[in-house]
C-alpha positions as CSV (number, residue, x, y, z in Angstrom):
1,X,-5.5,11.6,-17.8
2,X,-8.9,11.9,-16.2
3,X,-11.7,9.5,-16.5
4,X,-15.3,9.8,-14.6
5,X,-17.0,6.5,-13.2
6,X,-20.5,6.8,-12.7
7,X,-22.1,5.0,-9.7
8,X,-25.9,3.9,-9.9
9,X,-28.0,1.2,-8.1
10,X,-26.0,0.3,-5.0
11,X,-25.4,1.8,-1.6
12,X,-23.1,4.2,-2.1
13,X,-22.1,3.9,1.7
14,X,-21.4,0.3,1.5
15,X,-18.8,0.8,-1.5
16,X,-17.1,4.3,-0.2
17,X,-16.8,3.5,3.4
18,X,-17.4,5.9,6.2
19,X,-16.2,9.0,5.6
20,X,-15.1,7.4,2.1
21,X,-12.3,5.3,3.8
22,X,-12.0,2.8,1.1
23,X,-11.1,5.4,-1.3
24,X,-8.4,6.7,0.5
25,X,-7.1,3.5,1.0
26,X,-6.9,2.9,-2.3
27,X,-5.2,6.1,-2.8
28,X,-2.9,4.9,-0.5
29,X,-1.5,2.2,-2.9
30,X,-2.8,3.1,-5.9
31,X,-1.0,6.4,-7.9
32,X,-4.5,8.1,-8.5
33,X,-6.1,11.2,-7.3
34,X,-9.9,10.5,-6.7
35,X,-12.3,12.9,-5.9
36,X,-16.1,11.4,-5.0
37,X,-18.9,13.7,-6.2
38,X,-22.4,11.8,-5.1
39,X,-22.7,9.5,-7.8
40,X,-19.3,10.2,-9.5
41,X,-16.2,9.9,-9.3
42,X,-13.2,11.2,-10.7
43,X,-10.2,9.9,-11.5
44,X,-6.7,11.2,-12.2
45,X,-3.7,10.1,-13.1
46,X,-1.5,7.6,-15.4
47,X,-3.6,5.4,-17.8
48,X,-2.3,2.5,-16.6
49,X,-3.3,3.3,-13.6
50,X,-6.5,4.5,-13.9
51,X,-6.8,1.3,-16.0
52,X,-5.8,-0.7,-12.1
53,X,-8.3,1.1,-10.3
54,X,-11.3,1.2,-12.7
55,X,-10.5,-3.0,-12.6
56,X,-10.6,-2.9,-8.6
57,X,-13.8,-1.0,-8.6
58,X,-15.8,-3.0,-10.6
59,X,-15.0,-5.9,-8.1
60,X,-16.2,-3.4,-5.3
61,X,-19.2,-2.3,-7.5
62,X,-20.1,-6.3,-7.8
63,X,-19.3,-7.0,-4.0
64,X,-21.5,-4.3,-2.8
65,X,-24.5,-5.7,-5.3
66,X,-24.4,-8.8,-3.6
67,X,-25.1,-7.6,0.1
68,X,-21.4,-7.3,0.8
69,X,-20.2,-4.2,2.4
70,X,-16.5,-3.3,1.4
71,X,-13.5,-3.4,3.9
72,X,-10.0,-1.9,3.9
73,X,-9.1,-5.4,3.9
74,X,-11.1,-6.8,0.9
75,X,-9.7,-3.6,-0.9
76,X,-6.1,-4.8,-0.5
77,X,-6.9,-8.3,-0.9
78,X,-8.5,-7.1,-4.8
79,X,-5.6,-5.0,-5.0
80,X,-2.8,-8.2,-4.4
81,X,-5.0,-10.1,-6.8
82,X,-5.8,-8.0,-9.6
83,X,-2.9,-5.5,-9.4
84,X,0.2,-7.3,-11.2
85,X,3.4,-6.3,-9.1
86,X,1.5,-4.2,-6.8
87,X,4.4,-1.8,-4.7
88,X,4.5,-1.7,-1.1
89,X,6.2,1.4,-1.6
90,X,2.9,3.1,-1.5
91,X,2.1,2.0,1.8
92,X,0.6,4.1,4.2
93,X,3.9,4.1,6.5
94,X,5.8,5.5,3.6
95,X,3.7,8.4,3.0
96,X,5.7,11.3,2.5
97,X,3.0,13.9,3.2
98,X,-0.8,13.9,3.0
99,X,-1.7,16.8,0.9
100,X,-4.7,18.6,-0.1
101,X,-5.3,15.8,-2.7
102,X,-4.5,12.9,-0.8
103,X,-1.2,10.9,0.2
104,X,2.9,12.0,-1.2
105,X,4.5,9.1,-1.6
106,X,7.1,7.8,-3.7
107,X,6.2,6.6,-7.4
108,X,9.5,4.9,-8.1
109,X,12.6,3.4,-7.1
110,X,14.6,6.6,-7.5
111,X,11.8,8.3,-6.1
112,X,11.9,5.7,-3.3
113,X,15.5,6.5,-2.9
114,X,14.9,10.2,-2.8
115,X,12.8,10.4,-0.1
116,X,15.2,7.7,2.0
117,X,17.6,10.4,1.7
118,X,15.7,13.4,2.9
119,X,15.4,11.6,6.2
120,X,18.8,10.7,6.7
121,X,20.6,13.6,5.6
122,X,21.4,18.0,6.1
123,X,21.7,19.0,2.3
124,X,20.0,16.7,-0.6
125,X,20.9,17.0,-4.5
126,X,18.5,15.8,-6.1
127,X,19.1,15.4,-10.4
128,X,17.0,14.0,-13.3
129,X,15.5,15.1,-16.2
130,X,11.8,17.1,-16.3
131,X,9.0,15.4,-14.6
132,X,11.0,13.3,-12.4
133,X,9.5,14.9,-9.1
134,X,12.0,16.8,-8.0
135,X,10.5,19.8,-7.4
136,X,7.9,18.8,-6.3
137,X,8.5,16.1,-3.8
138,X,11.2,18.8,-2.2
139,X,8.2,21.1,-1.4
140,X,6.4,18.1,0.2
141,X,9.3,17.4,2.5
142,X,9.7,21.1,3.5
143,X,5.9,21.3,3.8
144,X,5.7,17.9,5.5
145,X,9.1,19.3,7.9
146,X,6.9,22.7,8.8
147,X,4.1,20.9,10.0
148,X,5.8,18.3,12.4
149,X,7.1,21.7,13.7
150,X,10.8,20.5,12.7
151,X,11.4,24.0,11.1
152,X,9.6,27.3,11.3
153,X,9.6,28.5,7.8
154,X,10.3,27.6,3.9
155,X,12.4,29.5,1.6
156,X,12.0,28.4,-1.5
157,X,14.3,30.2,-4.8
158,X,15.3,29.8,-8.1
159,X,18.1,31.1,-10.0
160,X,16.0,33.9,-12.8
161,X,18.4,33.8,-15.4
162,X,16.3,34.9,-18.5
163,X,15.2,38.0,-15.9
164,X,18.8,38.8,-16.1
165,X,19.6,38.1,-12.4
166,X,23.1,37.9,-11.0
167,X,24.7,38.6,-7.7
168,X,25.5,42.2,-8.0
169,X,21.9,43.4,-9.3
170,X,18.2,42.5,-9.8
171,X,16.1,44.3,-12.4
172,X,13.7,47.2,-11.4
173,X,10.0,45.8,-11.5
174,X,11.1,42.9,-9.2
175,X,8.0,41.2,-8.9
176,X,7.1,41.7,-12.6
177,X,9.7,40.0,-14.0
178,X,10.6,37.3,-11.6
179,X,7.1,36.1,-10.8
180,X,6.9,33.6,-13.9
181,X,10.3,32.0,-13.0
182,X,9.0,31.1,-9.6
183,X,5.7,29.7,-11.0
184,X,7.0,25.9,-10.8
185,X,6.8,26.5,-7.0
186,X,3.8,28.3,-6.5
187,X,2.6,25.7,-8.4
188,X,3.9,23.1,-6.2
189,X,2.7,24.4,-2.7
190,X,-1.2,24.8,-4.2
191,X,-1.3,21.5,-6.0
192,X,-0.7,20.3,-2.2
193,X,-2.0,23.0,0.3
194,X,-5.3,24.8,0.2
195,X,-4.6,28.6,-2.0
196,X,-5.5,30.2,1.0
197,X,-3.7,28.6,3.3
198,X,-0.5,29.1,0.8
199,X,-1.4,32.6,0.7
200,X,-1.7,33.2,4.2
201,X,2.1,31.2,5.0
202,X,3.3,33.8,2.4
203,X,1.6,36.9,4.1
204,X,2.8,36.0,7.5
205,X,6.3,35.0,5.5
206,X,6.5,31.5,6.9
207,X,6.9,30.7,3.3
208,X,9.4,32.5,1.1
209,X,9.5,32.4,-2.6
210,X,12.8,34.1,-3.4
211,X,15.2,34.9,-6.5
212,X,18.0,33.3,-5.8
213,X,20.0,36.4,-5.6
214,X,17.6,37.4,-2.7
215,X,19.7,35.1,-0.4
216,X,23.2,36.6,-0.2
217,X,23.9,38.2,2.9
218,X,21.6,35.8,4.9
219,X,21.7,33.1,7.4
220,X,18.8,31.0,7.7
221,X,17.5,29.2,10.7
222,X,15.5,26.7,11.7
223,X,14.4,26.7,7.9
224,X,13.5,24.1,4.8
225,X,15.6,25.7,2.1
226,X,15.2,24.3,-1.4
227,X,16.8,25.6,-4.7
228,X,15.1,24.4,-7.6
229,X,16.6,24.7,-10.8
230,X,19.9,25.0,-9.8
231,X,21.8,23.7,-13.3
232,X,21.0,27.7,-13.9
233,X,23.3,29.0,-11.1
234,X,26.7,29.9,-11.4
235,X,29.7,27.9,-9.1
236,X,29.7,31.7,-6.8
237,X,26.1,31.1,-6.3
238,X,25.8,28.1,-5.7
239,X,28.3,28.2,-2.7
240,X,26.3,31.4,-1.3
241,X,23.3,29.0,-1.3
242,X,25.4,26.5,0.8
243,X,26.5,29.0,3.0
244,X,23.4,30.4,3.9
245,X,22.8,26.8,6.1
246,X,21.6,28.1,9.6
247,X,20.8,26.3,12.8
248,X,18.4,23.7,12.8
249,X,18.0,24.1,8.9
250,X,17.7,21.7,6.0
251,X,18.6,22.4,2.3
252,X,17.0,20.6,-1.1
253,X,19.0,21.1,-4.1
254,X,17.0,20.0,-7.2
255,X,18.1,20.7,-11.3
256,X,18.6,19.1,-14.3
257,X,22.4,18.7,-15.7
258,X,20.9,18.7,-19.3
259,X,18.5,22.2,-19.4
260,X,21.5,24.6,-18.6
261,X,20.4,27.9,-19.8
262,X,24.0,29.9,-18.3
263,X,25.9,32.1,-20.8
264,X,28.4,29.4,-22.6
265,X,31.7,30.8,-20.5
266,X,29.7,30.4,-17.2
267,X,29.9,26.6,-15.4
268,X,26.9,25.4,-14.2
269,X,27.0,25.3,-10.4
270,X,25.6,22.1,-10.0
271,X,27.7,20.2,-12.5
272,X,30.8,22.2,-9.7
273,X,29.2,20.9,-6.8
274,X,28.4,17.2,-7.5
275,X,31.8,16.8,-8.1
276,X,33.0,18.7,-4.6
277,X,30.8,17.6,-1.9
278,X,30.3,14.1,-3.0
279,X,32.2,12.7,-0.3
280,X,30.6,14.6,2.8
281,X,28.9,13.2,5.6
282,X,25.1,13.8,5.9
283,X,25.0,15.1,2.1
284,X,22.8,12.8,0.0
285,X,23.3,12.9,-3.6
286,X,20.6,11.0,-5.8
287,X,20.3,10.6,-9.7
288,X,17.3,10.3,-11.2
289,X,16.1,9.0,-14.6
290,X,13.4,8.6,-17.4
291,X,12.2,5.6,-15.5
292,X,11.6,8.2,-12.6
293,X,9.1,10.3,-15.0
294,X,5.5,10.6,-13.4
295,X,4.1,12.5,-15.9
296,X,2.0,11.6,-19.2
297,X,3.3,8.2,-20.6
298,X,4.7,9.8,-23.4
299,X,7.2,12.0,-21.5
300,X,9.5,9.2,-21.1
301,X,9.7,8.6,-24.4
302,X,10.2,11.8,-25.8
303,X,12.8,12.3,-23.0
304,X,14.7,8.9,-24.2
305,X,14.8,10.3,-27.8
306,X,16.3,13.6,-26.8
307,X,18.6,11.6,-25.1
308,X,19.7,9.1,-28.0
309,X,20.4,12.3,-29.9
310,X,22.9,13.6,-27.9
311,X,24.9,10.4,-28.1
């Protein structure tokens, strides 16, 4: 959802802060994405959450009218007051990453959990239904691990099974075919890096976007891998992803138990693996649910219903 607030009569200094502080700070503990053009500005995100802020900023926009100028600290004072069960999750020390449209941080408990384990563990499986994160919070760890200098490149791959990809061969017209399978992460690296600056990691392939099949034969080092998707690969895959763990490297395993698109005599790798590594030191495994979905309000319902069905 995206709602525009338009700001008339008051010093626009005053309410936005130098350099527009405030509304970073509120973006900081607020789950919005604000963007300040003169006079307007717009919002995105949940409607509950626009709801919070548009409450917030009407205290600001009275303050201000008054002779008050606004403060980082009257900001989260309104926020304590006026936010019911405001989360000090989204502090600024737990921001995962600040991205092109502000901070990364985590949006839920299981969320909260996630990103606890991608700092304590090698290899993170990450499961939950569709609009959980996943995907997207892996790319912000890898991006987040490339510039603290931690690794020196990202591969990121997906298994292409409607392409008709399997270990032994890849279909002629490579980038024809698997390009709209790897969308979801193209997707993920420009909704939080600059285009050209993705474009220009890619060129100078510090960032690899890779069938999965692409990775046999390799060891990577130094290197944020992340498989995304990976209910679609097969148990012999999945252990060449594994294997593929060089020096120095770290490894994000993200999918969905319930959207397994595999031939019906193929297991799904992931459902393999969850049961076999469970136990291993310095492999985090984290479940995530409907009450993890960060997408449009309705998601989580229609996800609960699918759900009830198959019961």
């Amino acid at each position: 959802m995206k709602k525009t607030f338009e700001i008339k009569g008051i010093d626009l200094i005053s309410l936005y802060g130098i350099s527009d502080q405030n509304i970073t700070f509120i973006e900081q503990y607020l789950p919005v994405n604000i963007d300040i053009r003169g006079d307007n500005l717009f919002c995105k995100g949940l409607k509950k959450d626009i709801e919070d802020f548009s409450v917030v900023l009407s205290h600001m926009i009275e303050s201000v009218k008054k002779g008050n100028n606004i403060s980082t600290k009257d900001i989260k004072q309104l926020l304590a007051m006026n936010i019911k069960d405001l989360n000090p999750k989204n502090n600024i020390d737990d921001v995962l990453f600040y991205g092109k449209k502000g901070p990364v941080y985590a949006r839920s408990i299981g969320q909260k959990n996630l990103l606890k384990a991608f700092f304590e563990n090698e290899i993170i499986i990450s499961v939950g239904p569709a609009g959980t994160g996943k995907t997207f919070l892996a790319v912000a760890y890898a991006i987040s691990l490339l510039e603290k200098h931690e690794v020196e490149k990202i591969v990121l791959c997906r298994p292409a099974v409607e392409a008709g990809e399997n270990l032994g061969f890849l279909p002629g017209d490579l980038r024809d075919k698997i390009d709209p399978y790897l969308a979801p992460l193209y997707d993920a690296l420009n909704d939080l890096l600059p285009r050209n600056k993705v474009q220009t990691l890619i060129n100078n392939k510090i960032i690899e976007i890779i069938p999965l099949a692409y990775m046999r034969g390799r060891t990577i080092n130094s290197a944020a891998m992340i498989l995304d998707e990976a209910q679609n690969a097969s148990p012999i895959q999945m252990k060449m992803f594994l294997t593929r763990l060089g020096i120095e490297s770290k490894a994000v395993i993200t999918g969905d138990i319930s959207q397994i698109d595999l031939p019906k005599k193929t297991n799904s790798g992931l459902v393999e693996v969850l049961k076999i590594l469970k136990n291993i030191k310095n492999i985090g495994i984290i479940r995530l649910s409907e009450s993890d979905v960060t997408r449009h309000e309705i998601v989580k319902d229609i996800i609960n219903a699918y759900s009830k069905l198959k019961k």
